[in-house]
N, C-alpha and C positions, 0 to 999 in steps of 0.2 A: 718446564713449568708444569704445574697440577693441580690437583685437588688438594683438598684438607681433612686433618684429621686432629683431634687434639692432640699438639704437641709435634714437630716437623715432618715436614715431604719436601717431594722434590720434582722439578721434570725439565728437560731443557727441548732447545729447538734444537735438533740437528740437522748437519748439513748432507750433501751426497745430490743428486741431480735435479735439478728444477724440475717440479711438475706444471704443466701448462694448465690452463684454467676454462674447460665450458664454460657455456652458460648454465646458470643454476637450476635454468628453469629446465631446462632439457635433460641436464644430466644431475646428480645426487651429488650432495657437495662430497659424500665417501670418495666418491670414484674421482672427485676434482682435487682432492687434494692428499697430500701425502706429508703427515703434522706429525713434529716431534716437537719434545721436551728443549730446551734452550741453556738448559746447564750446561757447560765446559765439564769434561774428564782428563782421563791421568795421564800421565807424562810418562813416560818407560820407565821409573824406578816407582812412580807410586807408592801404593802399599809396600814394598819391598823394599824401602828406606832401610837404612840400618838401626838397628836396636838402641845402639848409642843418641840417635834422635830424637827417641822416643823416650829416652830419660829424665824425668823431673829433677827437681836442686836436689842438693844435698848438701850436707855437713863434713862430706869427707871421709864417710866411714863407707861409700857406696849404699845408704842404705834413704830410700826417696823422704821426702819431707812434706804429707800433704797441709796444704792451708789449711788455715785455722776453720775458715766460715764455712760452711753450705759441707766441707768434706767428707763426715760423720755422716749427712743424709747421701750422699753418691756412697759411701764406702757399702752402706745395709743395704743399698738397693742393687751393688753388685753382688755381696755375698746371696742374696735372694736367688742371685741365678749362678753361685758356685763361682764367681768370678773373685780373683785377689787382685785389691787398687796395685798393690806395689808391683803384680806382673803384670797388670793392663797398663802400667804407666813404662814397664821397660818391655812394651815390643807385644804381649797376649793381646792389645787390640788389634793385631792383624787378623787374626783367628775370624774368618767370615764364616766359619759352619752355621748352618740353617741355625743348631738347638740353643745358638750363642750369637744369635742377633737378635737383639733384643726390639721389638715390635712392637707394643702396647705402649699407649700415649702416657702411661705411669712408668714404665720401664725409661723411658729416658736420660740418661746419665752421659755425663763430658767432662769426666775430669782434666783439670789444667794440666798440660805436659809442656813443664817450659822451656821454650825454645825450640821446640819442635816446628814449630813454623817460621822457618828463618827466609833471608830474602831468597835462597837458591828456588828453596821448598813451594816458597810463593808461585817463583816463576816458573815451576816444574808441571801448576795446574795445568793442564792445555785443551784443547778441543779435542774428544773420543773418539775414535772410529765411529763414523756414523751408521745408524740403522732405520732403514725406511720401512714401515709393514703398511704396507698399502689397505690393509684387510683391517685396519681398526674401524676406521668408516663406514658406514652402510645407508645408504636410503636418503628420502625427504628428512633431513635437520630440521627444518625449521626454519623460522625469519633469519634470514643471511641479505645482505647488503652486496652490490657488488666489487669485488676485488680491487682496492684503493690501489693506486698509482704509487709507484716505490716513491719512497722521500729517501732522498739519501741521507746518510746521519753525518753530522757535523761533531768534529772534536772538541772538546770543552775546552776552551781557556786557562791556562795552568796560572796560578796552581787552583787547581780544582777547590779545595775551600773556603776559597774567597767567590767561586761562584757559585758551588753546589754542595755547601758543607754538610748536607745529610746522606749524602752516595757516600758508599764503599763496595767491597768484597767482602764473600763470605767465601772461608775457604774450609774444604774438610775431607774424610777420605773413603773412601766406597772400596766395594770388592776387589774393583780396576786400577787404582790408585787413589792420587790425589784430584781432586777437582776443585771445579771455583763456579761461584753464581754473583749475582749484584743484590745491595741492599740498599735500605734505605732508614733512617732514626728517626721515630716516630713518637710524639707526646705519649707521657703516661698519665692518665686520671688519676690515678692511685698516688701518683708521685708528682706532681705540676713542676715544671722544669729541673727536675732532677730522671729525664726518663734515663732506664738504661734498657729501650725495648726496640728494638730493631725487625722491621717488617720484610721479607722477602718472599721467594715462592715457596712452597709446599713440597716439591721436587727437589728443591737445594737440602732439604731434614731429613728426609725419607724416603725409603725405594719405591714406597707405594705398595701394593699389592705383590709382589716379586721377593721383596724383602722385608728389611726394619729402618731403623733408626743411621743416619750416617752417624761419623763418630771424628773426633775432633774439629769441633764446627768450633769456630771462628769467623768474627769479624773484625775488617782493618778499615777504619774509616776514612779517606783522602788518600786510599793507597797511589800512591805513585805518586805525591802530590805538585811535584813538580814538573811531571811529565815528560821524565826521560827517557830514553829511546831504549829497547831491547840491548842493544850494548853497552847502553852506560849501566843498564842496572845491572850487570852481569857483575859489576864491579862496586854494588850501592850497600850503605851499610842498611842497617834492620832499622833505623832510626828515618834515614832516608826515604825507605819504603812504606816504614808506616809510622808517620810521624807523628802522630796520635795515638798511637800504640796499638797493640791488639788485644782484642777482647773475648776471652770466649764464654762459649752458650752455657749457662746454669740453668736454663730454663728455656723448652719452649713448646708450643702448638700449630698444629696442624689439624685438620678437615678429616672426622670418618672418612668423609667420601675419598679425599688422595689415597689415605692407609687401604680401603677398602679396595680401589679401581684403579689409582695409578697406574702409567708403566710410563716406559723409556721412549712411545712414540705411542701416537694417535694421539685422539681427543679424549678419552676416557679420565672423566674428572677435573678437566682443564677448567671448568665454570666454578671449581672450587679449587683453586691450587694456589694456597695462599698460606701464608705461616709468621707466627711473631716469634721472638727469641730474645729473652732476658740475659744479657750481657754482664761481666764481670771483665775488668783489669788483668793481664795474665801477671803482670807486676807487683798486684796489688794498688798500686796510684797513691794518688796524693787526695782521695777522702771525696773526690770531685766525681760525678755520674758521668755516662756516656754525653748525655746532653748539655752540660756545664762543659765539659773538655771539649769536644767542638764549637759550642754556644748555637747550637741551635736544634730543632726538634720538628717536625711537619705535624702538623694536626692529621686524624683518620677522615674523608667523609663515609658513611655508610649509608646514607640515601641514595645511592647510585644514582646520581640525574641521567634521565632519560639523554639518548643520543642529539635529541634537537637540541637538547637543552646547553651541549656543552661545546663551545665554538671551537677549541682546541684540546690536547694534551700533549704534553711534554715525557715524551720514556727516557731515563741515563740508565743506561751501564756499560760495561765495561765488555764490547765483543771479546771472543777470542780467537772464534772460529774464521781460516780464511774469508776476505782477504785482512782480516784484524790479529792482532798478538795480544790482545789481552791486558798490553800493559797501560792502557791509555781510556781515558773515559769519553764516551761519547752522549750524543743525545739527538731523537726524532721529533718533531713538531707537526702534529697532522689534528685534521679535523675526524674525531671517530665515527666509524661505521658500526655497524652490527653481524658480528658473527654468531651463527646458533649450532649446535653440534646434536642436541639430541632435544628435544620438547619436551622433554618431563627438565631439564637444566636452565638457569639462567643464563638469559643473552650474556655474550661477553661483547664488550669493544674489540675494535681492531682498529688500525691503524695502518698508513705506510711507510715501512724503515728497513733500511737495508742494515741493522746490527742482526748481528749472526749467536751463534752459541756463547754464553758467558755472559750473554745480557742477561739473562734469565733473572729473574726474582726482581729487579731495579726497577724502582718507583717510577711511575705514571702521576705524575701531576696535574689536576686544573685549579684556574682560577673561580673559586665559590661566588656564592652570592654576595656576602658579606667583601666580596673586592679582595681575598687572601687567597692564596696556597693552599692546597691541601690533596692526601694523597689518597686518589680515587682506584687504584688498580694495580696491579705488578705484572711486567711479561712472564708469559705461559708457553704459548705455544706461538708457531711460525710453523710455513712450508719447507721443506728440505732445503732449500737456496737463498733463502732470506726474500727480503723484497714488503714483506708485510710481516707483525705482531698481531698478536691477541692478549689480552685479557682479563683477568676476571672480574664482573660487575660488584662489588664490596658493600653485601647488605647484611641478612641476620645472622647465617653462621658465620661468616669473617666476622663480624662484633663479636660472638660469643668467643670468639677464640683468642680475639684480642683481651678482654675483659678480663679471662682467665686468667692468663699470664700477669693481667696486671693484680688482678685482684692476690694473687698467688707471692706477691713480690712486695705486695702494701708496705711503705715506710721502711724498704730496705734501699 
């Protein structure tokens, strides 16, 4: 989990040994904790998929076939950086060299490669080697709450879209490999029940400050929806796995601040690490939006009610990291606390839950004034060992970044 910038990041929690926790008052919440990003990473073949993978349809002459819509504006904005769709679509998006990750919130581009994320692919996302840098931290943070009591996390009810039909996965592929984060389907103003805008962290888009833009970002809404176990899915077909299809990103935004400050661990930018992403069908569909195809959509709140104010919240996604596999949806219910990492940043919530990496980016829900739903937050960051979430309080730059996208998508 992380910051934001126009157009995706990324940051996950990772795992590696518990750190023990002073008191705050004594000791500097730096030196109390030791905070990563909560994304899941790659699997041993990751990036190193084979070419054939990576090949869109075709006609039979071998020669790729882009869709018709939005294609024409991806094709100009690769050739802007010397890039050809037809060799990024068979295998040149491996190519992670610095002058060929593209990083500016305009540079953006995911052309569809279909079939490229099939169920093996899916399950290949896994938790990363972990990395702790104890050195992100430093000094008095700020108003910090004391360290909530682990909630353990409870399994969702299968099938999952009959209880939580705005969760999913987002899946996509970094320098490392493949990786996965959690999301969440989120109303469009621009569009009233036809959204195709899907909210997750900022960390799951982009490297932050380190890098650019990831690159086959996808989302699968009810993945797994029936909650089969690691060995059945070994054997599940692509319809199984994502029975609502999969969707990938035509669009999306992130926080200066994640592009700017992100990384792979500490808190730098966790108060902003937040991201919308405008979805398309990899199939094309049957003419119906993200929101129509599962029938349902969460409203944003951007008033971030103060901590007294909100009795509970609800986080789902999908662990992956020991002791979770990633295949299965989970969810924490705690009353939030207040974590602060730096004083010029907004308080984020915390909470206590024992979901680990792969939860990253998955909707925080409370219940509003008005008696409804609505999503207040996405996980960020976490300590090396799980046990508590954070994050980020959802006010002026999260709206701006949502708006965009929306506005950017108006009546498509």
């Amino acid at each position: 989990m992380r910051s934001i910038r126009p157009f995706l990041t990324a940051r996950r929690v990772r795992g590696g040994r518990r750190t023990s926790f002073p008191p705050l008052a004594a000791v500097g919440l730096a030196t109390a904790l030791a905070l990563t990003v909560t994304a899941c990473g790659p699997g041993d073949d990751g990036a190193n998929a084979d070419a054939s993978a990576s090949q869109g349809s075709s006609d039979g002459d071998g020669k790729i076939r882009i869709p018709d819509d939005i294609q024409d504006d991806i094709r100009d904005k690769l050739k802007e950086h010397g890039i050809d769709i037809d060799k990024w679509k068979n295998g040149a998006w491996k190519n992670w060299d610095k002058d060929d990750w593209l990083r500016e919130a305009e540079d953006f581009v995911n052309p569809i490669i279909k079939d490229l994320w099939d169920p093996d692919r899916m399950r290949e996302a896994q938790e990363p080697e972990k990395e702790v840098d104890e050195s992100d931290l430093s000094g008095d943070q700020g108003v910090t709450d004391p360290t909530p009591a682990a909630v353990r996390a409870r399994a969702v009810p299968t099938g999952y879209h009959d209880n939580v039909p705005e969760a999913g996965k987002v899946f996509f592929d970094g320098p490392q490999g493949t990786m996965v984060c959690s999301a969440t389907v989120v109303e469009d103003p621009a569009n009233p029940g036809k959204s195709n805008l899907v909210w997750t962290a900022g960390h799951c888009v982009h490297a932050g400050k380190s890098g650019g833009w990831y690159r086959n970002i996808a989302f699968v809404p009810s993945y797994n929806d029936s909650g089969m176990t690691a060995t059945e899915l070994a054997g599940a077909t692509k319809e199984e796995v994502a029975p609502y299809g999969v969707w990938w990103g035509d669009g999306a935004r992130t926080s200066d601040q994640w592009i700017e400050q992100g990384g792979r661990t500490g808190g730098d930018g966790a108060s902003y690490d937040f991201a919308v992403i405008h979805v398309t069908p990899e199939e094309g569909g049957d003419g119906k939006s993200l929101e129509e195809t599962i029938g349902s959509a969460l409203p944003v709140d951007f008033n971030a009610p103060a901590v007294a104010q909100v009795k509970s919240i609800t986080a789902t996604g999908y662990p992956a990291a020991a002791p979770f596999d990633g295949e299965t949806m989970f969810q924490c219910t705690d009353k939030p606390g207040r974590l602060s990492l730096l004083k010029s940043d907004p308080t984020m919530y915390r909470i206590g839950c024992t979901m680990t990496g792969g939860s990253s980016g998955g909707g925080w829900v409370a219940t509003g004034a008005d008696g409804k739903p609505a999503l207040v937050s996405n996980t960020s960051i976490g300590p090396v060992n799980a046990g508590w979430l954070a994050g980020p309080r959802l006010g002026g730059v999260a709206k701006d970044v949502y708006e965009e996208v929306s506005r950017k998508f108006a009546g498509q």
